[in-house]
C-alpha positions as CSV (number, residue, x, y, z in Angstrom):
1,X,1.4,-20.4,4.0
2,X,2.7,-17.4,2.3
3,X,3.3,-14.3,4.3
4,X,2.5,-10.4,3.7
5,X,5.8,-9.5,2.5
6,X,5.8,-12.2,-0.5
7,X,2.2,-11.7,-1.3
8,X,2.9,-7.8,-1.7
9,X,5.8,-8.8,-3.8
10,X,3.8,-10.9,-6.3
11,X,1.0,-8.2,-6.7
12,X,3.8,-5.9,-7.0
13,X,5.3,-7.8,-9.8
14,X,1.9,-8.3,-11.7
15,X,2.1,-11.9,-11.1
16,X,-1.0,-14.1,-11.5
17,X,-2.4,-14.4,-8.1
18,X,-5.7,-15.5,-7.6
19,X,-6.7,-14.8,-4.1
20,X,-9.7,-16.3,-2.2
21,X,-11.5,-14.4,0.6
22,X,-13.7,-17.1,2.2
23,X,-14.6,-14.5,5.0
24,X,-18.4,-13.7,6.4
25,X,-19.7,-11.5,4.1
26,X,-20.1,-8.6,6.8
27,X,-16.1,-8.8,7.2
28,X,-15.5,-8.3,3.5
29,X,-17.9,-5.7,3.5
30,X,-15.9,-3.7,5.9
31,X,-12.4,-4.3,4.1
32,X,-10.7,-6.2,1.4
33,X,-7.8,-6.8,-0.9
34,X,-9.0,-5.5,-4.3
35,X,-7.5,-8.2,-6.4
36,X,-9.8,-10.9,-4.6
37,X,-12.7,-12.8,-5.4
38,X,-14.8,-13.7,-2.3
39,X,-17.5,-16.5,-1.5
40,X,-18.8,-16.8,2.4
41,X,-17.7,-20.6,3.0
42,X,-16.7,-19.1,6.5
43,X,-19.3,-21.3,8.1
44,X,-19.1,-24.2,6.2
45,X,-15.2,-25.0,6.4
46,X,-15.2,-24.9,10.4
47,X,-18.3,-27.4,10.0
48,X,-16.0,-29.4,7.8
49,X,-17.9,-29.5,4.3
50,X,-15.5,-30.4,1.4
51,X,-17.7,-29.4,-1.0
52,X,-18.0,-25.3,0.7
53,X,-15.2,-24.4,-2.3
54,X,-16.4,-26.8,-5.5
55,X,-18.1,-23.6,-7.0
56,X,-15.0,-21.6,-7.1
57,X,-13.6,-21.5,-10.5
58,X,-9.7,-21.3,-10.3
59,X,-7.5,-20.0,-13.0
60,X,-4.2,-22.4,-14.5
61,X,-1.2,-20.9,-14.1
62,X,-2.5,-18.8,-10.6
63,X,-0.4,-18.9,-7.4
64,X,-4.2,-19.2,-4.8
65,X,-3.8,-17.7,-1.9
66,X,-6.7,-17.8,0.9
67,X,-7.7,-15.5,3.2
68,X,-10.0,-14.6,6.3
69,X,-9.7,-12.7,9.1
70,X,-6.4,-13.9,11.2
71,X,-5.3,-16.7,9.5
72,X,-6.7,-19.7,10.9
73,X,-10.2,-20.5,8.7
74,X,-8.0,-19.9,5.7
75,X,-5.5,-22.6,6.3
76,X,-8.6,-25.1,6.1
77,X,-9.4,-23.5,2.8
78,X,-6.1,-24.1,1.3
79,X,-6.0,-27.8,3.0
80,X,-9.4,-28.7,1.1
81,X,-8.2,-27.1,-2.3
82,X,-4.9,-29.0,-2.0
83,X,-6.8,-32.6,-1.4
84,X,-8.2,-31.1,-5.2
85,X,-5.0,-31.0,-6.4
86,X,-4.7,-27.4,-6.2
87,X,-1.4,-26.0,-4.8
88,X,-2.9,-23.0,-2.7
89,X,-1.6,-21.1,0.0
90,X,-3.2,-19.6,3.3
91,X,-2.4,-15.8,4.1
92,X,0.0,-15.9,6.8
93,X,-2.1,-13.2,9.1
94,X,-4.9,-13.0,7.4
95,X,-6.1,-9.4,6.7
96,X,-5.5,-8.3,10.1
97,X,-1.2,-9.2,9.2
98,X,-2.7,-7.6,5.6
99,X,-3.7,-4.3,7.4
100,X,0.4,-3.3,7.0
101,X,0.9,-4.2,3.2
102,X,1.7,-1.2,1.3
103,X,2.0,-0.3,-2.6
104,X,3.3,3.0,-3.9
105,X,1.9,5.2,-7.0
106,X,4.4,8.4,-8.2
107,X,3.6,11.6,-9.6
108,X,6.1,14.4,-11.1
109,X,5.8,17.8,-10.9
110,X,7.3,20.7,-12.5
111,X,11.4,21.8,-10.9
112,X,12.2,18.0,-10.5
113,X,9.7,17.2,-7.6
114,X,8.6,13.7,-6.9
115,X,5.3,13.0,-4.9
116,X,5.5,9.7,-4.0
117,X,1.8,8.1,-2.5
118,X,2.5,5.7,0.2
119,X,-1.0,3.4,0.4
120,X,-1.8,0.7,3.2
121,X,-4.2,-1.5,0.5
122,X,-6.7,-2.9,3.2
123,X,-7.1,0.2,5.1
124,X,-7.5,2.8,2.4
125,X,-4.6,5.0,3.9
126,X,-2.4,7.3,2.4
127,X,0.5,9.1,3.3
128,X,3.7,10.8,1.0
129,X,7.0,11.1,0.9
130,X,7.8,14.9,-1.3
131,X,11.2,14.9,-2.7
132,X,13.0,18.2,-4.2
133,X,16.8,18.2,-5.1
134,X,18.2,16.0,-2.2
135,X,15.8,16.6,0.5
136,X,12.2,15.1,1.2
137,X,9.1,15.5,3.5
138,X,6.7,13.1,4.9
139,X,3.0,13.6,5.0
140,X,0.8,11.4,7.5
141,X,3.1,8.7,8.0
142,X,1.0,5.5,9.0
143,X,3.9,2.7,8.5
144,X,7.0,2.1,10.3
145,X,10.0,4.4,9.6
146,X,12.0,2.1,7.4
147,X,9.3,2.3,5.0
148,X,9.9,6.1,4.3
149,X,13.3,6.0,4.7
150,X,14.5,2.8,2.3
151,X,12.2,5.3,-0.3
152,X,13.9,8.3,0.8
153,X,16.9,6.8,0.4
154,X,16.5,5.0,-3.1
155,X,15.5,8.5,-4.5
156,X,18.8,10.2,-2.9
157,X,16.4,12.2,-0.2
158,X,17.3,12.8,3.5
159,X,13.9,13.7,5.1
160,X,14.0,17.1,6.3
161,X,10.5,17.6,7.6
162,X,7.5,15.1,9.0
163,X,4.0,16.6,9.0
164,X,0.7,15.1,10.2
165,X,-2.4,17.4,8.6
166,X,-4.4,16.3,11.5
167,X,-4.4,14.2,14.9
168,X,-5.7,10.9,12.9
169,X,-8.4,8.6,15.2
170,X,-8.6,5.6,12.9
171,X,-4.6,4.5,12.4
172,X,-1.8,5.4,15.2
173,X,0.4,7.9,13.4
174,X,3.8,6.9,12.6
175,X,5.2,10.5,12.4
176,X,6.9,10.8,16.2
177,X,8.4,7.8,15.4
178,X,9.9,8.8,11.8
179,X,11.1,11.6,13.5
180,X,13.4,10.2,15.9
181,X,14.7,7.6,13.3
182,X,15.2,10.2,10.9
183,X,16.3,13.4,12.8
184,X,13.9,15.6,11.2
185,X,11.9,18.0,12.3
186,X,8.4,16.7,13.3
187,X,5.9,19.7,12.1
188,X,2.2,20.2,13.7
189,X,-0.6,23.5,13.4
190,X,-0.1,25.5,16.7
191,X,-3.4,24.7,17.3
192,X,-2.6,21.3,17.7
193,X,-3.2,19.5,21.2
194,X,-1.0,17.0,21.6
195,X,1.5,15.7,25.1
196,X,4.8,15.7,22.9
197,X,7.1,18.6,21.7
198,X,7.1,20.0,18.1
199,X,7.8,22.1,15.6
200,X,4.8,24.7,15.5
201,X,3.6,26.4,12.6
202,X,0.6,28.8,11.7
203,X,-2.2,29.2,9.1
204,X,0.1,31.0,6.1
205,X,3.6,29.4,6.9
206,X,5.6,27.8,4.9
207,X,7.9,25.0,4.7
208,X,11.0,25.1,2.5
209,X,12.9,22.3,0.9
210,X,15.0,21.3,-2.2
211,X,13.7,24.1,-4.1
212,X,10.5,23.8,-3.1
213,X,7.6,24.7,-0.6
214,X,4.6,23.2,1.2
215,X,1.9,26.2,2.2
216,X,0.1,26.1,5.2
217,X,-3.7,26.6,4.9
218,X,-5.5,26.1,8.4
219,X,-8.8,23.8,6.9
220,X,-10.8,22.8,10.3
221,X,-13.7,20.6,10.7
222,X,-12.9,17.5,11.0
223,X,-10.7,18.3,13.7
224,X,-9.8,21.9,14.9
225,X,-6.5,21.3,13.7
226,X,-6.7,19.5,9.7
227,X,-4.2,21.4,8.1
228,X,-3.5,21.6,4.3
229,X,-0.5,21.8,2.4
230,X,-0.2,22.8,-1.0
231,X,2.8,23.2,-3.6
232,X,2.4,25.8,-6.1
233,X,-0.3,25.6,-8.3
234,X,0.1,21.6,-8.4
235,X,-1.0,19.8,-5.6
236,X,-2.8,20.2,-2.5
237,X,-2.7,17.3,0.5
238,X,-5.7,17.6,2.3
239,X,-5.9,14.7,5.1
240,X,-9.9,14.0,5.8
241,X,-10.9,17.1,4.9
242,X,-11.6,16.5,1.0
243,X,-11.7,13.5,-0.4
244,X,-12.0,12.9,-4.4
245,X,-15.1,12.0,-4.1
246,X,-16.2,13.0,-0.6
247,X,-15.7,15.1,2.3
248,X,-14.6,14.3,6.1
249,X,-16.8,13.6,8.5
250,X,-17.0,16.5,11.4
251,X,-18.8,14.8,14.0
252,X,-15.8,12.5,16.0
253,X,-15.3,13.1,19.6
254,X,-18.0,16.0,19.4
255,X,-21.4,16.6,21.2
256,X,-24.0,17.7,18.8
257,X,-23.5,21.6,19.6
258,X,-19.8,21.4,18.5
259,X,-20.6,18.9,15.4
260,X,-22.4,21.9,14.5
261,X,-19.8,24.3,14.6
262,X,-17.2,22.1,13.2
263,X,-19.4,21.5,10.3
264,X,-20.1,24.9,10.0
265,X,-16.2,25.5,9.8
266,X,-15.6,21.9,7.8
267,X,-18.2,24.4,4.9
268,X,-16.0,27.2,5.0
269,X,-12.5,24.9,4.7
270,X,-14.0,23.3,1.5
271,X,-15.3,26.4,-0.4
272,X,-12.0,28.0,0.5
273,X,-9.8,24.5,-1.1
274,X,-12.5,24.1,-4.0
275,X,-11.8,28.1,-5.0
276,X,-8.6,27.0,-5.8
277,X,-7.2,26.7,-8.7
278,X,-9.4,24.0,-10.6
279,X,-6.3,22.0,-12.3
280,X,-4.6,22.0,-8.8
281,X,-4.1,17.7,-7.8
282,X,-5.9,16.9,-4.5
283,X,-4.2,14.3,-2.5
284,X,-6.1,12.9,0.5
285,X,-5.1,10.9,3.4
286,X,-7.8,8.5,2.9
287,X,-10.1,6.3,0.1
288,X,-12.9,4.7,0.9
289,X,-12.1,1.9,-1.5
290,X,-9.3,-0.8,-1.2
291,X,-6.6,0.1,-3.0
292,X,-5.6,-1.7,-6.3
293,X,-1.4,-2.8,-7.0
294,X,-2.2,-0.9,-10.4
295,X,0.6,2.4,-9.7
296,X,-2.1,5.0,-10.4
297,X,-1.8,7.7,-8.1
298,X,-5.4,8.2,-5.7
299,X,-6.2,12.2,-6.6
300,X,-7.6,13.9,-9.1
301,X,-7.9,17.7,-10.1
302,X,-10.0,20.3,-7.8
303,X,-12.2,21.1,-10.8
304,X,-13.1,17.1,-10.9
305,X,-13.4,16.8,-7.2
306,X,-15.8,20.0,-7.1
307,X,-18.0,18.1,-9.3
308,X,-17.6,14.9,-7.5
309,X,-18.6,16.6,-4.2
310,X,-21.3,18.9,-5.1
311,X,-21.1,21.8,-2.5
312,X,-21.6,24.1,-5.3
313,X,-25.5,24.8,-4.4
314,X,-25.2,23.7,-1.4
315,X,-26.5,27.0,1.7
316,X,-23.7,26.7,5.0
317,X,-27.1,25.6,7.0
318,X,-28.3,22.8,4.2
319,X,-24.2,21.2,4.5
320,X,-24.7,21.5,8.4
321,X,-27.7,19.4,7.9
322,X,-26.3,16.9,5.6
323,X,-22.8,16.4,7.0
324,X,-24.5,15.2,10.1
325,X,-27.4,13.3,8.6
326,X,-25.1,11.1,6.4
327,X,-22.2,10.1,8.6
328,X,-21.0,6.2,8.8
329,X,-20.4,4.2,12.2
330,X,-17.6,5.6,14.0
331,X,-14.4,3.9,13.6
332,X,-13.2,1.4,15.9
333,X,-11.5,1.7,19.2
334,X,-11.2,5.6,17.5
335,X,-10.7,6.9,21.3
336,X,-8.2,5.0,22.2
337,X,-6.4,5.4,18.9
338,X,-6.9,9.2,18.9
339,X,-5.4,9.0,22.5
340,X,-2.7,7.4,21.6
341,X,-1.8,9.8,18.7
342,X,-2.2,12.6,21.2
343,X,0.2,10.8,23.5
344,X,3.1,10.1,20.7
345,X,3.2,6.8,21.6
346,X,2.0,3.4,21.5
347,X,4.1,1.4,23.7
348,X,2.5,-1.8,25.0
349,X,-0.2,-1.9,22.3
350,X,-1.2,-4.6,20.0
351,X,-1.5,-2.5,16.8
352,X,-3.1,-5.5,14.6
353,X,-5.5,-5.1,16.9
354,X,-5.9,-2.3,17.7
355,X,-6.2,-0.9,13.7
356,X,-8.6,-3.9,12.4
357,X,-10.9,-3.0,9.7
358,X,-11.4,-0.2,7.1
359,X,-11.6,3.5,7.7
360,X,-15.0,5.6,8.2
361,X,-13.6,8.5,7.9
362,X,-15.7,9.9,4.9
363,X,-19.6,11.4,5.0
364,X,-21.2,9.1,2.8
């Protein structure tokens, strides 16, 4: 077997890894690793067919990995491929132990600061670590503190602040926990209701650090409290409000008369973020896609995202009507996860569990 950790550090290097996803094509469909090939021999390995694998074509000089969805069917895939003569290796996990790998992708802005893009592959999520001078601030922290703090502490950071632009229903936030390991001050929107202390600030604050700021701009919609923060004239991080290529959905935890009115505000939020200034960088908290070990930051500039989105024509009645014509399955076990980030904790809970699968939190 070959665990998560060694796995991560082989795409990481830009090793040749050729990785085998011999899931049910339903399960791939709903998350992957990008740097796999797939073929649904699910079925036919638990039935014990040698031949489920003789179409795969395997590169020389490859470390073969296999994967499904925990583990188990996988280790009969590398079994067959090694009676072949092929040294292969089964995920130790499978993509539910794969649901916590994590790749980074930098950015550099003007004054010395350092956006660092934190991304869980499988799951599409992103969070940041923004360093200025010798200070830092976390945005949506999804993984365990050490993550943020081994980075902080690499680039010479002590993390000042921890933010979360909305109360997240898909992954349990990781922020109260950062918090306590880090001493820092754990930030949330007045508005936000939540069972834990914090920090509160309004629509228009801002937060100082190094020699830099994040802005405060109250965006609701997909919740009551998605907050954005921007830098400058640089970057925006806008949680599941706006996507590069697609906005959040407003319908979660809503009965249809206040799916309405949070679309209705979700219209306003985006026209006020796309008037921005066009060469502004939008980072989100979410892609829809799996995400690649190529370094390349996920964002791209408002003026590309305004096109991407196409609001531009688009009446406050006709975005009502779409937003809430075109929205994707609800996430899983999203109640009890928004519960739990509500709560502050998630003592006693099986997390690979609990987080399985990709995120649906974009308006197709």
């Amino acid at each position: 077997m070959i665990t998560v950790e060694n796995l991560q550090k082989k795409l990481n290097k830009k090793e040749p890894v050729f990785i085998l996803d011999i899931r049910p094509s339903d399960q791939r469909q709903e998350w992957r690793i990008a740097e796999s090939t797939h073929i649904d021999a699910y079925k036919q390995l638990n039935a014990g067919d040698e031949s489920s694998l003789d179409m795969v074509e395997i590169p020389k000089s490859s470390t073969v990995v296999t994967v499904c969805a925990a583990g188990r069917t996988s280790l009969l895939a590398s079994e067959l491929l090694r009676k072949k003569g092929i040294h292969a290796y089964s995920l130790d996990g499978g993509m539910k132990a794969w649901n916590y790998a994590w790749n980074t992708a930098e950015v550099s802005l003007p004054n010395g600061v350092k956006i660092i893009q934190v991304r869980r592959p499988a799951k599409g999520v992103l969070s940041y670590i923004i360093g200025s001078q010798k200070e830092a601030v976390v945005i949506d922290a999804s993984l365990s503190p050490e993550v943020y703090l081994n980075i902080a502490g690499k680039n010479g950071w002590t993390v000042k602040y921890v933010l979360d632009t909305h109360i997240h229903a898909d992954y349990v936030s990781r922020t109260r926990e950062l918090a306590e390991a880090s001493g820092a001050k754990h930030v949330l929107l007045d508005k936000a209701k939540v069972e834990f202390g914090f920090t509160p600030v309004h629509d228009g604050d801002s937060i100082g650090f190094g020699n830099t700021a994040l802005d405060l701009i109250h965006t609701p919609g997909h919740t009551w409290e998605s907050t954005t923060f921007k830098i400058g004239n640089h970057a925006i991080f806008t949680g599941d409000t706006l996507f590069i290529d697609s906005v959040g959905r407003p319908d979660l935890k809503a009965e249809q008369n206040e799916a309405v009115e949070k679309a209705k505000n979700l219209y306003s939020s985006l026209k006020k973020l796309l008037s921005l200034n066009p060469s502004i960088l939008v980072l989100p908290a979410h892609t829809s896609q799996p995400v690649s070990f190529d370094d390349k930051i996920i964002g791209d500039t408002i003026d590309n995202v305004s096109e991407n989105v196409n609001l531009t024509n688009m009446t406050e009645s006709q975005f009502v009507a779409y937003a809430l014509s075109k929205v994707p399955p609800t996430p899983p076990n999203y109640l009890t996860i928004a519960g739990l980030n509500r709560k502050g904790s998630y003592e006693g809970q099986q997390l690979s569990e609990l987080e399985a699968g990709g995120n649906h939190c974009a308006i197709n």
